[in-house]
MARBA-3410 file (N, C-alpha, C, O; in Angstrom, 1 decimal):
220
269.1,133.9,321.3,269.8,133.2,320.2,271.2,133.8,320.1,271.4,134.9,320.5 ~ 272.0,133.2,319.5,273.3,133.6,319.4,273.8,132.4,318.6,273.7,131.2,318.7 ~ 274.9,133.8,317.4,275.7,133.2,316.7,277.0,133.0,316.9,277.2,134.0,317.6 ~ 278.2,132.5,317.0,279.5,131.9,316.8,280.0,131.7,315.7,279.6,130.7,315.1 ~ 281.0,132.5,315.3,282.2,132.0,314.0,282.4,130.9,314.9,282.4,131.1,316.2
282.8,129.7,314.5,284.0,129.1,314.8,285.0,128.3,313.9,285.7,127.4,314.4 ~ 285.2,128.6,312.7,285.8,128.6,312.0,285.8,129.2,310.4,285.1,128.8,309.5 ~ 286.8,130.2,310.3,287.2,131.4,309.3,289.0,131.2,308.4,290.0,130.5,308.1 ~ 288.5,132.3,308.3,290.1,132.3,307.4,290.7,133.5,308.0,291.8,134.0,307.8 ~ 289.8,133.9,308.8,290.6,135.3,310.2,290.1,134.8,311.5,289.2,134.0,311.7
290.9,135.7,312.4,290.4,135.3,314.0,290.4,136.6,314.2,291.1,137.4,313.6 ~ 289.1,136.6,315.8,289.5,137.9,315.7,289.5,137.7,317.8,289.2,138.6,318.6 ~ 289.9,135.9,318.1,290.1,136.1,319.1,291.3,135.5,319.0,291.4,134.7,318.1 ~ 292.8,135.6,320.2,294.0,134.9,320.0,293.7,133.8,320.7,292.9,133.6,321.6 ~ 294.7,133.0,319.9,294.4,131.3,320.5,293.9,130.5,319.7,294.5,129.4,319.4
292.7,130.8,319.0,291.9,130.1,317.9,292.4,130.1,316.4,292.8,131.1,315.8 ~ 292.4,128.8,316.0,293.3,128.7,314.7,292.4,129.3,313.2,291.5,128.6,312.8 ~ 292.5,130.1,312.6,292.2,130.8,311.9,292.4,129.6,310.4,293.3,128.8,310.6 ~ 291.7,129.5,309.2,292.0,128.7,308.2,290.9,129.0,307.0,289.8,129.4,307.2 ~ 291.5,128.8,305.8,290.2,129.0,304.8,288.8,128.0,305.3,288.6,126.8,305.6
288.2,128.9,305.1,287.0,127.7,305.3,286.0,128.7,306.2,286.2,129.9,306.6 ~ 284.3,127.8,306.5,283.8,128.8,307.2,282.9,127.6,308.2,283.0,126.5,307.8 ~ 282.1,127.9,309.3,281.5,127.3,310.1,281.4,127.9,311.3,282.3,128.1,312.1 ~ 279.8,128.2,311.7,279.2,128.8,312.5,278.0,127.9,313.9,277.0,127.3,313.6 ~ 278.5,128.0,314.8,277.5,127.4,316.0,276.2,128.5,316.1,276.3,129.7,316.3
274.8,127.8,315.9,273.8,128.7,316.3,273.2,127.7,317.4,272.9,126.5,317.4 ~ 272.9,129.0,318.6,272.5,128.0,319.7,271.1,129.2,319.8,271.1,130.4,320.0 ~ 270.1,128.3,319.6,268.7,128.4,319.8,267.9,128.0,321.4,268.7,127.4,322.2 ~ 266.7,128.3,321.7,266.1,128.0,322.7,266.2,126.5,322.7,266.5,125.9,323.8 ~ 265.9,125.9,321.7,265.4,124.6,321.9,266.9,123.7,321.5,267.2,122.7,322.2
267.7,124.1,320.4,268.8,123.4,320.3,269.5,124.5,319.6,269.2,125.7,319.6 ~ 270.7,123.5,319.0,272.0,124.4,318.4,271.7,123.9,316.8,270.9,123.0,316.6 ~ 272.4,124.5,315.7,272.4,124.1,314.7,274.2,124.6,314.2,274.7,125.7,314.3 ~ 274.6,123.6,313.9,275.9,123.9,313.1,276.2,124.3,311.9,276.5,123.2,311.3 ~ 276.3,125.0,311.2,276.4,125.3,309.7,277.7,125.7,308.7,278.1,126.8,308.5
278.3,124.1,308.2,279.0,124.2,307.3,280.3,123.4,308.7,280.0,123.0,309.8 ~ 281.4,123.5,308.2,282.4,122.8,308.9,283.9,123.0,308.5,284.8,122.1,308.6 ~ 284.1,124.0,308.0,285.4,124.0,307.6,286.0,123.1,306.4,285.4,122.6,305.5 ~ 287.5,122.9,306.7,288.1,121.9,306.3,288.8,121.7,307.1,289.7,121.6,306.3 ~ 289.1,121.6,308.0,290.0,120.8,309.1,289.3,120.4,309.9,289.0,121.4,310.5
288.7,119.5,310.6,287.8,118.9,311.4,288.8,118.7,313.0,288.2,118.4,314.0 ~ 289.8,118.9,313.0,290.7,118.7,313.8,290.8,120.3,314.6,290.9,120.5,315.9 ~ 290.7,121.4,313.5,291.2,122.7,314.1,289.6,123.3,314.3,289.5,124.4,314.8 ~ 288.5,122.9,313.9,287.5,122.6,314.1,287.2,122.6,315.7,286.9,123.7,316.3 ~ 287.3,121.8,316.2,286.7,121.1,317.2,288.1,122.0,318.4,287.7,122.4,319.5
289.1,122.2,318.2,289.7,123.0,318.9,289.7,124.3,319.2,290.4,124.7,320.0 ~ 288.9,125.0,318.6,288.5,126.2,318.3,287.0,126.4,319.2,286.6,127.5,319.7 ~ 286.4,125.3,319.3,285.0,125.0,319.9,285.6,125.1,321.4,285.2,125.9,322.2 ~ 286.3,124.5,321.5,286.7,123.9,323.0,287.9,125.4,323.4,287.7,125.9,324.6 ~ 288.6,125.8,322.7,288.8,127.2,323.3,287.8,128.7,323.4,287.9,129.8,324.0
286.8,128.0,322.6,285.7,128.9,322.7,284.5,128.7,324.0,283.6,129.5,324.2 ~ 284.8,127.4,324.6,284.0,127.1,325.7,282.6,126.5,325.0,281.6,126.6,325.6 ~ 282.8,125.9,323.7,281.2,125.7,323.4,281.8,124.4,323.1,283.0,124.1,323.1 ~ 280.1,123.1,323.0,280.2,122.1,322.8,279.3,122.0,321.4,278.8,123.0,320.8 ~ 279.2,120.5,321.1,278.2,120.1,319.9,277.0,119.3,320.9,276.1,118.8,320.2
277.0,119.3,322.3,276.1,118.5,323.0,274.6,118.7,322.5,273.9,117.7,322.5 ~ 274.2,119.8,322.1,272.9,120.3,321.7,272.7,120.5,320.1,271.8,121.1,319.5 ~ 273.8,119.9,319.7,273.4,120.1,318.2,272.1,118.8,317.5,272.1,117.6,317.9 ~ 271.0,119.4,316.5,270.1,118.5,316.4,270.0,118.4,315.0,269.5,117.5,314.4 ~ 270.6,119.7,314.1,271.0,119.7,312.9,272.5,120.0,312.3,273.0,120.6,313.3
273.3,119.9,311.4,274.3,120.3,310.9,273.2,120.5,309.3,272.3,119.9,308.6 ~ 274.0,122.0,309.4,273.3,122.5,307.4,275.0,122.7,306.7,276.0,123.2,307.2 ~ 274.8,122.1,305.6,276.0,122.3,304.5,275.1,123.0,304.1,273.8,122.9,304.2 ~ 276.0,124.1,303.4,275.8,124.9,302.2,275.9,124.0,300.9,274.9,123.4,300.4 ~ 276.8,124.0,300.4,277.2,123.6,299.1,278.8,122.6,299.4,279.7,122.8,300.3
278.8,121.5,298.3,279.5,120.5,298.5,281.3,120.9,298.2,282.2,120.3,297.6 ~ 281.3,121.9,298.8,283.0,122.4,298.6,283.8,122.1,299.3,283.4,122.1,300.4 ~ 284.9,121.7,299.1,285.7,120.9,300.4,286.2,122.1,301.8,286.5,121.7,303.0 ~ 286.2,123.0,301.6,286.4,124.2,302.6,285.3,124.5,303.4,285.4,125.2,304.4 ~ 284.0,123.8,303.0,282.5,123.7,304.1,282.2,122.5,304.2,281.1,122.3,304.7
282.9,121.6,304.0,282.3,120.1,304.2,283.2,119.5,305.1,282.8,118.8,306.0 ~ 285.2,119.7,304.7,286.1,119.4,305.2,285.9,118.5,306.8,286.1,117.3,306.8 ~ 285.6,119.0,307.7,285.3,119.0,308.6,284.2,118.0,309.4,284.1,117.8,310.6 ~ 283.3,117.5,308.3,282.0,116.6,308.7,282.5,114.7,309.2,281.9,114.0,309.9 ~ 283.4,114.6,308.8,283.9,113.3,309.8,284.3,113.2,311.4,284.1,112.1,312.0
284.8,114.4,312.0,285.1,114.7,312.7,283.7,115.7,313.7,283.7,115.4,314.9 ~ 282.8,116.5,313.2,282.1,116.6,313.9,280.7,115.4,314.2,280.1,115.2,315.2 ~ 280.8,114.8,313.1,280.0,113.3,313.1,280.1,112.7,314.5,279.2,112.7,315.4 ~ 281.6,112.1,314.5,282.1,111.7,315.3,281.8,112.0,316.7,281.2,111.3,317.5 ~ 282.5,113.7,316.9,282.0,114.1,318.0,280.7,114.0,318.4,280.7,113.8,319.6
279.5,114.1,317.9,278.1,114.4,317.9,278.2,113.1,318.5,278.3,113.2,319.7 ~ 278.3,111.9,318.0,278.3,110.4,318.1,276.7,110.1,317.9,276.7,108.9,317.6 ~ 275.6,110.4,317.8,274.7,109.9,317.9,273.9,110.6,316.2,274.4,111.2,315.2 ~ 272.4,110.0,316.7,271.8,110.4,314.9,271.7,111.9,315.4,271.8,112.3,316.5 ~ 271.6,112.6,314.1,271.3,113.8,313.9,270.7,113.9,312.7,270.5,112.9,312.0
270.3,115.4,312.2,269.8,116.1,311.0,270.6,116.4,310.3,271.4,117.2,310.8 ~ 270.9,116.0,308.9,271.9,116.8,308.1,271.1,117.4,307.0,270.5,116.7,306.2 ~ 271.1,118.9,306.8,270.5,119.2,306.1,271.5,119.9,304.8,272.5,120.6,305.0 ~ 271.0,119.5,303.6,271.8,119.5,302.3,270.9,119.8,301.1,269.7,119.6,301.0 ~ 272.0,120.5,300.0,271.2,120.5,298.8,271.3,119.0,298.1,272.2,118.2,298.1
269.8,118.8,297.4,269.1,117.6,296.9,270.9,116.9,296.2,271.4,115.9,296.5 ~ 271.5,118.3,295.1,272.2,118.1,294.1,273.8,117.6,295.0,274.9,118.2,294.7 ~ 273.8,117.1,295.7,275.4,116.4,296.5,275.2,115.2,295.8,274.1,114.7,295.6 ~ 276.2,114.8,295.5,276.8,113.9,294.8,276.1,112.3,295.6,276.1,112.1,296.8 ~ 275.6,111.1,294.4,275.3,110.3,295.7,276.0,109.3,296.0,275.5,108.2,296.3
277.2,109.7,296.0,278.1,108.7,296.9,278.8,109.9,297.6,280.0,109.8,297.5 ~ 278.4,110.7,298.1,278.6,111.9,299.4,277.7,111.0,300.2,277.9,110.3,301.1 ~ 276.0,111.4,299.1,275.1,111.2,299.9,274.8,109.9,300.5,274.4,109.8,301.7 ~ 275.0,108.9,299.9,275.4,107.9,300.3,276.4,107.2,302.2,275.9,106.6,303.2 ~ 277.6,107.6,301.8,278.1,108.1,303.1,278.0,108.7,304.2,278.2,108.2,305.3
277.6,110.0,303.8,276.3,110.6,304.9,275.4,110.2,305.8,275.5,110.4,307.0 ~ 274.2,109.5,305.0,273.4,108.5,305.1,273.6,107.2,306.3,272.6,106.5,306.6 ~ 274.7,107.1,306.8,275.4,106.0,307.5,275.2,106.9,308.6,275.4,106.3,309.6 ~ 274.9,108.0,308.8,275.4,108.7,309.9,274.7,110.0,310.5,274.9,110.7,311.5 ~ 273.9,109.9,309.5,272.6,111.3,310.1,271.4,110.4,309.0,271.3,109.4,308.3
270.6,111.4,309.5,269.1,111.4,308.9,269.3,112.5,307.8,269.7,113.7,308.1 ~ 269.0,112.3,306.6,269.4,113.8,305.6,268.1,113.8,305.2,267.2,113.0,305.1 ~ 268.3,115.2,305.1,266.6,116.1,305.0,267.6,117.0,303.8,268.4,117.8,304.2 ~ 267.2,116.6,302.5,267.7,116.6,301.1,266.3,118.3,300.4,265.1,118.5,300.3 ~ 267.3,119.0,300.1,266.7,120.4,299.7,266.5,120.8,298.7,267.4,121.6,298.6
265.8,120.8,297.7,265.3,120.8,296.7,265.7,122.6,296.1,266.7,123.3,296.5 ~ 264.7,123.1,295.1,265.0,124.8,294.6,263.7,125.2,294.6,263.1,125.8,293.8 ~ 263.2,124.7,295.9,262.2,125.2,296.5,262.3,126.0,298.1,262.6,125.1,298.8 ~ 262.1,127.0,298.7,262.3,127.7,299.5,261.4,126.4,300.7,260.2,126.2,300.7 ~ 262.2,125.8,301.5,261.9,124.8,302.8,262.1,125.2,304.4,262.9,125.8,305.1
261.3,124.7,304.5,260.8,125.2,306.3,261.1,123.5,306.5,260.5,122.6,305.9 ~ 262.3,123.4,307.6,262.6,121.9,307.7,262.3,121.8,309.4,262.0,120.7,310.0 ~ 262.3,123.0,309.8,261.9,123.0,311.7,261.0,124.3,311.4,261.0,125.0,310.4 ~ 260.0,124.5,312.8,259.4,126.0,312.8,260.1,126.6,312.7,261.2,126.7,313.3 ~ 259.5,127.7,311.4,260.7,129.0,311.7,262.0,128.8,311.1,262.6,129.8,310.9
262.6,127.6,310.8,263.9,127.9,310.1,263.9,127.0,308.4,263.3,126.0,308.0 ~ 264.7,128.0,307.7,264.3,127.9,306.6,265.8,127.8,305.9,266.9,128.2,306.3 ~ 265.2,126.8,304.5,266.8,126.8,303.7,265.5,127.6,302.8,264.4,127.4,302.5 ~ 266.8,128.9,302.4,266.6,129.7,300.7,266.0,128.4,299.7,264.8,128.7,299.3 ~ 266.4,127.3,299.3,266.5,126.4,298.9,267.4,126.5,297.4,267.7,127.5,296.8
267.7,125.1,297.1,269.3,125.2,296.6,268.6,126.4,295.5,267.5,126.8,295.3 ~ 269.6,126.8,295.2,269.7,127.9,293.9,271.4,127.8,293.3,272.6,127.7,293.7 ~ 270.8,128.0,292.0,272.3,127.7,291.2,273.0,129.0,290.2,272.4,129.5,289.3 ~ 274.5,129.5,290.9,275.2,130.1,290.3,275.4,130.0,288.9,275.2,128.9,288.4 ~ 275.8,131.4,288.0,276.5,131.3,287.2,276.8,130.6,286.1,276.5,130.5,285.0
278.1,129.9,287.3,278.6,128.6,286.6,278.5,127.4,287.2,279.4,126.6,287.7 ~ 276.8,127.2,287.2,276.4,126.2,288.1,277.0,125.4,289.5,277.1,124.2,289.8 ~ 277.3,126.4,289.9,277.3,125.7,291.4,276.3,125.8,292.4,275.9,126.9,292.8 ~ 275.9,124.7,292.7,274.6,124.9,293.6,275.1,125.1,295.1,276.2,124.8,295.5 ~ 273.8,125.7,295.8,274.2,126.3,297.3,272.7,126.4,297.7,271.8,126.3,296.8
272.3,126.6,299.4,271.5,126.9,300.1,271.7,127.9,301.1,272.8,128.4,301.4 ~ 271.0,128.1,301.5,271.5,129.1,303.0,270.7,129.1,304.2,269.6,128.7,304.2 ~ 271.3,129.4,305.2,269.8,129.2,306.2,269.2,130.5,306.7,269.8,131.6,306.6 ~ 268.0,130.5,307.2,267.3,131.6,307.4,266.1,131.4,308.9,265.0,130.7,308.9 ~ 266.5,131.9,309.8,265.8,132.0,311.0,264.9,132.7,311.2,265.4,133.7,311.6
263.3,132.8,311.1,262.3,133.7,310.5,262.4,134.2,312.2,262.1,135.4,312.1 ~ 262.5,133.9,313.2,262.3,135.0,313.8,262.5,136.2,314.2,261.8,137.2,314.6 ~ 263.8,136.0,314.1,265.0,136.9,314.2,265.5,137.5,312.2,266.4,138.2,311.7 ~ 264.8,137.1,311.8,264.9,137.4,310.2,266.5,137.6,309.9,266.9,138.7,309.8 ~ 267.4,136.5,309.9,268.9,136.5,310.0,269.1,135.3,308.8,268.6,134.1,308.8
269.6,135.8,308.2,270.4,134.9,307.1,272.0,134.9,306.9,272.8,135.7,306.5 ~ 272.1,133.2,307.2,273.7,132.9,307.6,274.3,132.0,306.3,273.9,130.8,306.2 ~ 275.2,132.4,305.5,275.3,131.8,304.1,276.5,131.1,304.3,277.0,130.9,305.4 ~ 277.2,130.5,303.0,278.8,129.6,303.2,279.2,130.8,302.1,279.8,131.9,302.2 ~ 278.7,130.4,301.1,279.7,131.6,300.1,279.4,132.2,298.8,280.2,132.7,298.0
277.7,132.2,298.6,276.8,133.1,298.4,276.9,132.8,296.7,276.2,133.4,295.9 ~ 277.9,131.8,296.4,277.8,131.8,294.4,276.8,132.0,293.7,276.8,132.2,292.5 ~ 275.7,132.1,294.5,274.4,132.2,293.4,273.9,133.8,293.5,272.9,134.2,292.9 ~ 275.0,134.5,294.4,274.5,135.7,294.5,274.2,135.9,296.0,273.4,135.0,296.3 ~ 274.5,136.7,296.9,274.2,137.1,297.9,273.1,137.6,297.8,272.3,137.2,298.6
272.6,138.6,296.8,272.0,139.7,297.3,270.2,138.2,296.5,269.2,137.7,297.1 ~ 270.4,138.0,295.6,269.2,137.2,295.1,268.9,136.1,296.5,267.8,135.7,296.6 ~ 269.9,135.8,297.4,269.7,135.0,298.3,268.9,135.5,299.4,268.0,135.0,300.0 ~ 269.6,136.7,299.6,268.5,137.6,300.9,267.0,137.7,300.1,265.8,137.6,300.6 ~ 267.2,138.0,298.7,265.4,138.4,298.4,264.7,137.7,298.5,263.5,138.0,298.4
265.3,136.3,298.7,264.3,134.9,299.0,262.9,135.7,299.9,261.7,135.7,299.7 ~ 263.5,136.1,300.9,263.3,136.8,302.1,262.6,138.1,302.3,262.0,138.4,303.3 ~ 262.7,138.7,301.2,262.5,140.1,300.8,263.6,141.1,301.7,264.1,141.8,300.9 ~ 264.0,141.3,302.8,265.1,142.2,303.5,265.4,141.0,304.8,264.6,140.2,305.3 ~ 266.6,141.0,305.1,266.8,140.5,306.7,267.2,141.4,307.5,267.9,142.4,307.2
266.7,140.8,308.6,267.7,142.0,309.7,268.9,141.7,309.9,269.6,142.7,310.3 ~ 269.7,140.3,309.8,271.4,140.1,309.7,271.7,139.2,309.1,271.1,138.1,309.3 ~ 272.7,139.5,308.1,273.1,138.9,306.9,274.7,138.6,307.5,275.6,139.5,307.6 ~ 274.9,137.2,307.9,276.5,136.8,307.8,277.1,135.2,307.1,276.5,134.1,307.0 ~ 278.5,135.6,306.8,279.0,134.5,306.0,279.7,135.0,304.7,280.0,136.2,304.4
280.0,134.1,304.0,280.8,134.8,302.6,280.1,135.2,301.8,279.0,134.9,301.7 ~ 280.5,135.8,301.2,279.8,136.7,299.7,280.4,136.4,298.6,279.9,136.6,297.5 ~ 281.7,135.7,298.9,282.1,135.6,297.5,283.1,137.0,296.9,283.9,137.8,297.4 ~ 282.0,136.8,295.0,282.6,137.7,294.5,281.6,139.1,294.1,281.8,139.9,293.2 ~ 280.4,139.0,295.2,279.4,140.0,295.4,280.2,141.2,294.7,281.4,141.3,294.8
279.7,142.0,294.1,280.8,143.0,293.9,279.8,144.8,293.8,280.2,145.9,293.4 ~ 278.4,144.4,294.4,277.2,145.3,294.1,277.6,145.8,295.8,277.3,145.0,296.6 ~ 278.1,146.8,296.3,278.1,146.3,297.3,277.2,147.3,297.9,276.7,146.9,299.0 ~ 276.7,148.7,297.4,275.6,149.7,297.4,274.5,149.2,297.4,273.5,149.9,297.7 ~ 274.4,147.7,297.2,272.7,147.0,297.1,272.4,146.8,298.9,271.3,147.1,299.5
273.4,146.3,299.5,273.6,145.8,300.3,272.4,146.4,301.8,271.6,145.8,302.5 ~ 273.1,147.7,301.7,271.8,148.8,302.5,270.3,148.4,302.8,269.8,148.3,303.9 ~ 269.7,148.2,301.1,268.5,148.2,301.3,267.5,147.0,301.6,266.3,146.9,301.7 ~ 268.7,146.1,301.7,268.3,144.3,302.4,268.4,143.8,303.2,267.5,143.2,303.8 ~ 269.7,144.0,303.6,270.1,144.4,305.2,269.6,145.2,306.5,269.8,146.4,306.2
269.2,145.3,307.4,268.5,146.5,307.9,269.2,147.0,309.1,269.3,148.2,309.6 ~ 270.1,145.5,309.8,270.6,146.0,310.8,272.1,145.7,310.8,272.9,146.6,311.0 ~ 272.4,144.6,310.7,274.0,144.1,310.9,274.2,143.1,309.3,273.5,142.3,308.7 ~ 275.6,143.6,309.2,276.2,142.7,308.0,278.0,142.2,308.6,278.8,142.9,309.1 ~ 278.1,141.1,308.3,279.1,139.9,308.7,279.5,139.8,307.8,278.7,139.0,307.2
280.8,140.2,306.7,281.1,139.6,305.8,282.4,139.1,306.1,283.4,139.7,306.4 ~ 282.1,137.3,305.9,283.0,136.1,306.1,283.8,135.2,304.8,283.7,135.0,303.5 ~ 284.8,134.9,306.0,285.2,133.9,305.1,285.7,134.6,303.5,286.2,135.7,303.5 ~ 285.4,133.9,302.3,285.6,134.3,300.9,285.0,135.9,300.5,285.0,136.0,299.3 ~ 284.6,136.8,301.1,284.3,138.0,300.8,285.4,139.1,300.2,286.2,139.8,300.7
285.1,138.9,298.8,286.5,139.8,298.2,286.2,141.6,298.6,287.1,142.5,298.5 ~ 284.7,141.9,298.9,284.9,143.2,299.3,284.7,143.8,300.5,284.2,144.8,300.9 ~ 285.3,142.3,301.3,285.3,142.9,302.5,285.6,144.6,302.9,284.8,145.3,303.5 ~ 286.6,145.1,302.5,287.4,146.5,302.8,285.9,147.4,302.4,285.4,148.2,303.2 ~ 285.7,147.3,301.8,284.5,148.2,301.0,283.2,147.8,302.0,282.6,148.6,302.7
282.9,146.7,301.9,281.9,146.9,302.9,282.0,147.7,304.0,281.4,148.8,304.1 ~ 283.0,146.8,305.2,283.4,147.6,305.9,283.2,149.3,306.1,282.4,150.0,306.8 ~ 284.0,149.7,305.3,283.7,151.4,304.5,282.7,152.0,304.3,282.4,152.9,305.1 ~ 281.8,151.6,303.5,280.6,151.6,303.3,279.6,151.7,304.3,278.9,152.7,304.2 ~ 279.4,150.9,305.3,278.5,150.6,306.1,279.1,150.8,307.5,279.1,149.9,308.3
279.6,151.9,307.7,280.6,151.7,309.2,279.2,151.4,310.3,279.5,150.7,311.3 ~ 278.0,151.7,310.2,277.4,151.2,311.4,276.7,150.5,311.5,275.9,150.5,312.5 ~ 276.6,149.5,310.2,276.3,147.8,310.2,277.3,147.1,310.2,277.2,146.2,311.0 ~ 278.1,147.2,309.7,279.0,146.2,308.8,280.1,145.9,310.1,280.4,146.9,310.8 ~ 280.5,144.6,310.6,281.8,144.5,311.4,282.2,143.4,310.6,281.8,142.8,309.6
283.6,143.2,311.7,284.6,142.5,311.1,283.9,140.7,311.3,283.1,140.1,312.0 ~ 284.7,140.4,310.5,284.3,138.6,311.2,285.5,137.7,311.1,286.4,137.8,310.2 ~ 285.5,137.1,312.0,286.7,136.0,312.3,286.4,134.8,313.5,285.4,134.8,314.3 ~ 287.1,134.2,313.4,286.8,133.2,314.6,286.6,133.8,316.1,287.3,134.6,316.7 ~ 285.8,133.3,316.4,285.4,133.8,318.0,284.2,135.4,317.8,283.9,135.9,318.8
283.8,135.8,316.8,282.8,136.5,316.6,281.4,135.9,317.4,281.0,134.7,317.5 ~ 281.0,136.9,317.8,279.5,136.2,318.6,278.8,136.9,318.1,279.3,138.0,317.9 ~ 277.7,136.9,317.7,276.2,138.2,317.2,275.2,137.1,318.2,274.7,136.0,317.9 ~ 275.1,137.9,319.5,273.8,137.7,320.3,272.5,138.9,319.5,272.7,140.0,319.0 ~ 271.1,137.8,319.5,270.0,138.4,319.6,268.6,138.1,320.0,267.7,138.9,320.1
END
């Protein structure tokens, strides 16, 4: 298995266009799964192609949550894909998104219930921040790896879906507990995209914690 940034709001390879936003290639034994899309669908797909990867094996795309900086991007990977696929979403997307959508994948709609939609892979299932913004996350039970968009309902209540993972990447947000992080985590931490404590993590955890940006790989 192996992960790919391919699109951030840092790079950490040259060449690749760096932008707010987040979206990760996971290529599995049996297929790939794409998760989230940026907002540029154009610097998207450029970023792929200087990374040497395609969407040829993709069988699902997972949105997190309906924000234009993780969604931006979904006309243009559509496109590329050209054929049906899986889009997996929380139930709560608007239904004239969902609507739209629907023209162009098969959507497998996620309830705030914890969902197994393939063996083995799992959405947290939506859960709602705060100030109600809803979100999901995905979760690979074999590799116990949880890959988030930008964690509003809480990072850390999202890994306990789980009880601990062994790698946690994607945004955090405005996580600000960052001492919790240790005891959920076990092996590697990614903090992406919107993470206001990135520096502190970092700090914190010098021998989990790395950098993340475009062109990041976590093989396992």
């Amino acid at each position: 298995m192996k992960i790919t940034v391919i699109y951030d709001n840092e790079s950490i390879l040259p060449g690749t266009c760096p932008a707010h936003g987040f979206s990760a290639l996971i290529q599995l034994e049996e297929f790939d799964i794409i998760f989230d899309t940026g907002w540029n669908g154009v610097w998207l797909l450029r970023n792929l192609e200087k990374l040497n990867l395609s969407l040829d094996r993709v069988k699902y795309i997972f949105l997190s949550h309906q924000h234009w900086d993780h969604i931006g991007g979904i006309p243009e990977v559509l496109e590329k894909i050209g054929r049906d696929v899986n889009l997996v979403i929380p139930k709560s997307f608007t239904s004239g998104f969902k609507k739209e959508l629907a023209r162009y994948a098969n959507l497998i709609e996620i309830s705030s219930s914890t969902t197994e939609f393939y063996q083995g892979i799992l959405s947290t299932g939506e859960m709602e921040s705060s100030i109600g913004i809803k979100e999901h996350a995905l979760y690979i039970e074999k590799y116990k790896v949880l890959v988030v968009g930008c964690s509003h309902p809480d990072v850390y209540k999202m890994v306990k879906r789980f009880g601990t993972v062994n790698v946690l990447i994607g945004g955090f947000h405005d996580f600000k507990n960052v001492e919790k992080l240790g005891a959920i985590v076990k092996s590697k931490i990614y903090p992406c995209h919107c993470t206001e404590k990135k520096k502190e993590i970092l700090m914190q955890y010098p021998e989990k914690a790395n950098k993340c940006g475009v062109g990041l790989e976590v093989a396992l």
